[in-house]
C-alpha positions in Angstrom: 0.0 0.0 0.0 1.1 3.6 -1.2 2.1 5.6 1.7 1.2 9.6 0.9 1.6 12.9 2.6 -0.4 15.9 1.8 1.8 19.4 2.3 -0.3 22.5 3.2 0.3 26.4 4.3 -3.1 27.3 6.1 -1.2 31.0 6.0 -1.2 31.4 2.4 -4.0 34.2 1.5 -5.2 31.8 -1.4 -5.8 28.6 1.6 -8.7 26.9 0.9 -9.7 24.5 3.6 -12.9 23.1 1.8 -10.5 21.8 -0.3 -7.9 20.4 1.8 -10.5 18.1 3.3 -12.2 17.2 -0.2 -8.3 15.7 -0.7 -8.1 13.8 1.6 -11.6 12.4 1.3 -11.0 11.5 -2.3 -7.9 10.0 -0.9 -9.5 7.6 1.5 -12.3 7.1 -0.3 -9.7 5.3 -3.4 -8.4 3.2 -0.6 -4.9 5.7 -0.7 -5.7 7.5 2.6 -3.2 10.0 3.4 -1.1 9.1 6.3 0.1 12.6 7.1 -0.7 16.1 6.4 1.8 18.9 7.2 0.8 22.5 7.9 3.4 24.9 6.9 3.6 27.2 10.2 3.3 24.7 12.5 5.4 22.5 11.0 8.7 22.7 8.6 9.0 21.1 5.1 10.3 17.2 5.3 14.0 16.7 3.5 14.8 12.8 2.0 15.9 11.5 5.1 12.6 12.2 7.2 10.4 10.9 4.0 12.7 7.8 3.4 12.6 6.6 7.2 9.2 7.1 7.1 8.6 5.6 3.6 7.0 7.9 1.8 6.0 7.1 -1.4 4.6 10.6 -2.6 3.9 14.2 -1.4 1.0 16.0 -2.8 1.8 19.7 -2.3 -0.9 22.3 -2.1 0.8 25.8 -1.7 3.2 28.8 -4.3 6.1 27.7 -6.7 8.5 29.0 -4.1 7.9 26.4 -1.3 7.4 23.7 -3.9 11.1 24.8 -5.2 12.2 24.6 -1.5 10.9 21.0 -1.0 12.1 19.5 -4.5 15.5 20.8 -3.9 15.3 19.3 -0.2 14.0 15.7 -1.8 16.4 16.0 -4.7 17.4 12.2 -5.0 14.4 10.5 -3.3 13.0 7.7 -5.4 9.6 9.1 -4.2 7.0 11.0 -6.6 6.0 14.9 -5.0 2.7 15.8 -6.9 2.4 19.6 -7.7 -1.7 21.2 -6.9 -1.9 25.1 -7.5 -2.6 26.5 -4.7 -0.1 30.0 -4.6 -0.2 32.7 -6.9 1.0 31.9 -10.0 1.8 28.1 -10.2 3.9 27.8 -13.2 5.4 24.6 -11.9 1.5 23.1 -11.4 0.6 24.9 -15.3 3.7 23.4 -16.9 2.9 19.8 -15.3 -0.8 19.7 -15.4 -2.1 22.5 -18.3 -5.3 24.4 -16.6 -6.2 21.6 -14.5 -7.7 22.6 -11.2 -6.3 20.9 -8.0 -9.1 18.2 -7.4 -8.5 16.7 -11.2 -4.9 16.4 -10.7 -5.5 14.1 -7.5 -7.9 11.7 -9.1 -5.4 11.1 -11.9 -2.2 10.7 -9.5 -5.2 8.1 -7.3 -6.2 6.4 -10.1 -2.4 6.1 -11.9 -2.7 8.0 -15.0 -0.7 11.0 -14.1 3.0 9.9 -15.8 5.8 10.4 -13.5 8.3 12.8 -15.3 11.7 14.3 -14.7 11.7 17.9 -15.3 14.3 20.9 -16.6 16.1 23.0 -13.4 17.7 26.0 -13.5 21.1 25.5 -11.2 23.7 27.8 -9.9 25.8 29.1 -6.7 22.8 28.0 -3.7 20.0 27.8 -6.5 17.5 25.6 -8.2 14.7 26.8 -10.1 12.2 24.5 -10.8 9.3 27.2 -12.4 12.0 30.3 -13.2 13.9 33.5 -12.2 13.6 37.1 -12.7 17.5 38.6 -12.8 17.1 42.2 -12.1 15.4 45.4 -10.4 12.4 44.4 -11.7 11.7 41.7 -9.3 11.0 44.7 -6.9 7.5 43.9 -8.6 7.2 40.5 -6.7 6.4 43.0 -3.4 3.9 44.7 -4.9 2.1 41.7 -6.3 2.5 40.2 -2.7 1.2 43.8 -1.0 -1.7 43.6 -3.8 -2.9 40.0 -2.7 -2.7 40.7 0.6 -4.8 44.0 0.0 -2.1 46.0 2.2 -2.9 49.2 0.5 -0.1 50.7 3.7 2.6 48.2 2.1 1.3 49.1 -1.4 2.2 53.0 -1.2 5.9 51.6 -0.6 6.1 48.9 -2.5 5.1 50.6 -5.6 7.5 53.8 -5.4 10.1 51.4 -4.7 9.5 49.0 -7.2 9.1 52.2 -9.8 12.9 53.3 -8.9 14.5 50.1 -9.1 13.0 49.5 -12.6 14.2 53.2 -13.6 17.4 52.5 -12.0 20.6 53.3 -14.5 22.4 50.1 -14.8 21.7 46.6 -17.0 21.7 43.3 -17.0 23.4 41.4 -19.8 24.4 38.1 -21.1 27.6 37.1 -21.7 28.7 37.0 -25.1 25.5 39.0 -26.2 25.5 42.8 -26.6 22.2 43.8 -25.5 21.4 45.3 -22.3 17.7 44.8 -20.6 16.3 46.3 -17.8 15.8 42.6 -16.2 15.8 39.1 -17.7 14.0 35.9 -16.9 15.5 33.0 -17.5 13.0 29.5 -17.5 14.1 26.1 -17.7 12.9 24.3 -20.6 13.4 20.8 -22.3 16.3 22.4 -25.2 18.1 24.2 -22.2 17.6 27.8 -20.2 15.2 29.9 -22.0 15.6 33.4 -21.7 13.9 36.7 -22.2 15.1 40.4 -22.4 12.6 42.5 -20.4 11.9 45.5 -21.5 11.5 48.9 -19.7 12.3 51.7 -22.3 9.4 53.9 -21.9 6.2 54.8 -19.5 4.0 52.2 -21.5 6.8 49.8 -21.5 6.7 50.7 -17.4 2.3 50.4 -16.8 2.6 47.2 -18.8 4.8 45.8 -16.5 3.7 47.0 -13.3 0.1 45.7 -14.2 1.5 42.2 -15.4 2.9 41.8 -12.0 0.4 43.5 -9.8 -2.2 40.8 -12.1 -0.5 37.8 -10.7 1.8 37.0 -14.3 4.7 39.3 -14.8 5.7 37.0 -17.9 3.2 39.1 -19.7 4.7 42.1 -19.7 7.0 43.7 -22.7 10.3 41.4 -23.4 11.6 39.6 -26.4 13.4 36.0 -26.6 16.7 35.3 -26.5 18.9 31.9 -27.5 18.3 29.2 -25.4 21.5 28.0 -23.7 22.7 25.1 -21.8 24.9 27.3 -19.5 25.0 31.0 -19.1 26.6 34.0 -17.4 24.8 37.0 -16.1 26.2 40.3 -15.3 24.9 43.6 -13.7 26.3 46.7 -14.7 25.0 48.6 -11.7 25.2 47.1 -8.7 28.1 44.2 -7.0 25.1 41.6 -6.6 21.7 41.0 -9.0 18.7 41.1 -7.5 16.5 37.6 -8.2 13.5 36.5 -8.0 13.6 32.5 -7.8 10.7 30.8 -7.8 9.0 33.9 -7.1 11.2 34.2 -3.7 13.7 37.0 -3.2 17.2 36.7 -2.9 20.7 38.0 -4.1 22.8 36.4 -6.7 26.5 36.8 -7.5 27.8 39.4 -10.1 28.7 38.0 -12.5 26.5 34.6 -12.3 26.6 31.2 -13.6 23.6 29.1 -14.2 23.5 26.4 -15.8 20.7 23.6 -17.2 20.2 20.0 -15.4 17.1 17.4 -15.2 16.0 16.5 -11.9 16.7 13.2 -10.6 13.4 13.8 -8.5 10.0 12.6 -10.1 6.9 14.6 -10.9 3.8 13.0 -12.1 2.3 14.9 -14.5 -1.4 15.2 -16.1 0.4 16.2 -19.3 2.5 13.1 -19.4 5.3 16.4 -20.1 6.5 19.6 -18.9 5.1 22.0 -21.0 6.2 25.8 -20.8 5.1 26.9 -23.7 
């Protein structure tokens, strides 16, 4: 019999505990019941050694991209499957794995079998793996405001935004190595052919409303940019400042200048409703 755990954060503004219980009665109710369920808050994430002992089989996870990242990259080499649900803000891991399905499909098929355990595409470098993507530059400033917008902090907001609007105006650029152009920001996104990655553009006050209202909407992927080659290994740089400002897995952080990422496949296992990753 499979052994499953269910991973939760009853302090995520998008929580839905209606749902969390439908889970686990679907769960039961195919003879799979779930033996645990972890609440982010009151409990920390599980790495491979707690999951092994306790013989884990799989982990559904029910929260954001960033503390899915967090939990692949602590279960990186356990035989286990960890089944992505959307249940944060953006959930371009869930979207690349599952399409539009909605949380509750995605569990039948993992019940029933017919979700197809895949590896998937990481983006890794100095104390990072990205499993969904990163922003490289000032513009990740946005990810506050987006945060500030879903919480409704309008006190936060009138912060976040001036600040965000100055670190996108900011003089400085981020570059590739071996490639002239300069951008505002790029995001990079792990694909199948290597590191995808796309020159954000900031050049002008539409440039600038497009953006902000991409990020404050929940998907700063739609704002102005243009692609650039796909790589297997890269090298950022940042004119301005001595570190970059990222945005991994839509958690803040600082990155060496210059930085080195480069593309892998997990060893960990993902089923997937898509029987793929799919970015595009």
């Amino acid at each position: 019999m499979r052994t499953d755990w269910l991973i939760i954060n009853p302090r995520s503004g998008s929580y839905d505990a209606a749902l969390v219980e439908t889970i686990g009665t679907h769960a039961a109710q195919a003879g799979k019941p779930l033996a645990r369920v972890i609440a982010l808050g009151d409990e920390d994430l599980p790495d491979r050694a707690a999951v092994e002992a306790a013989g884990v089989d799989r982990i559904m996870i029910l929260t954001g991209d960033g503390t899915v990242s967090a939990l692949a990259t602590a279960l990186e080499g356990w035989d286990g499957e960890l089944l992505v649900l959307p249940g944060g803000t953006m959930n371009l891991l869930a979207h690349a794995l599952h399409g539009d399905a909605e949380a509750l499909p995605i569990v039948h098929a993992a019940l029933a079998g017919t979700a197809k355990g895949v590896t998937i595409p990481v983006i890794v470098g100095p104390d990072i793996r990205a499993y969904a993507g990163i922003v490289a530059g000032p513009t990740s400033a946005w990810g506050e405001v987006r945060e500030d917008m879903r919480n409704l902090d309008l006190a936060a907001l009138a912060q976040s935004v001036p600040n965000a609007l100055g670190a996108t105006l900011a003089e400085g650029g981020m570059t590739i190595e071996g490639q002239a152009a300069h951008y505002t920001a790029i995001y990079l996104e792990p694909a199948s052919e290597g590191i995808r990655a796309y020159g954000i553009l900031a050049e002008h006050a539409g440039h600038l409303l497009a953006h902000g209202w991409a990020w404050v909407t929940g998907d700063f992927r739609e704002g102005p940019s243009e692609p650039l080659p796909v790589a297997g290994a890269l090298v950022l740089r940042n004119e301005g400042d001595a570190a970059i400002d990222l945005l991994v897995d839509g958690e803040k952080r600082p990155g060496t200048n210059p930085l080195s990422l480069r593309h892998e496949q997990s060893a960990l296992r993902f089923p997937s409703l898509l029987g793929r990753v799919d970015w595009s």
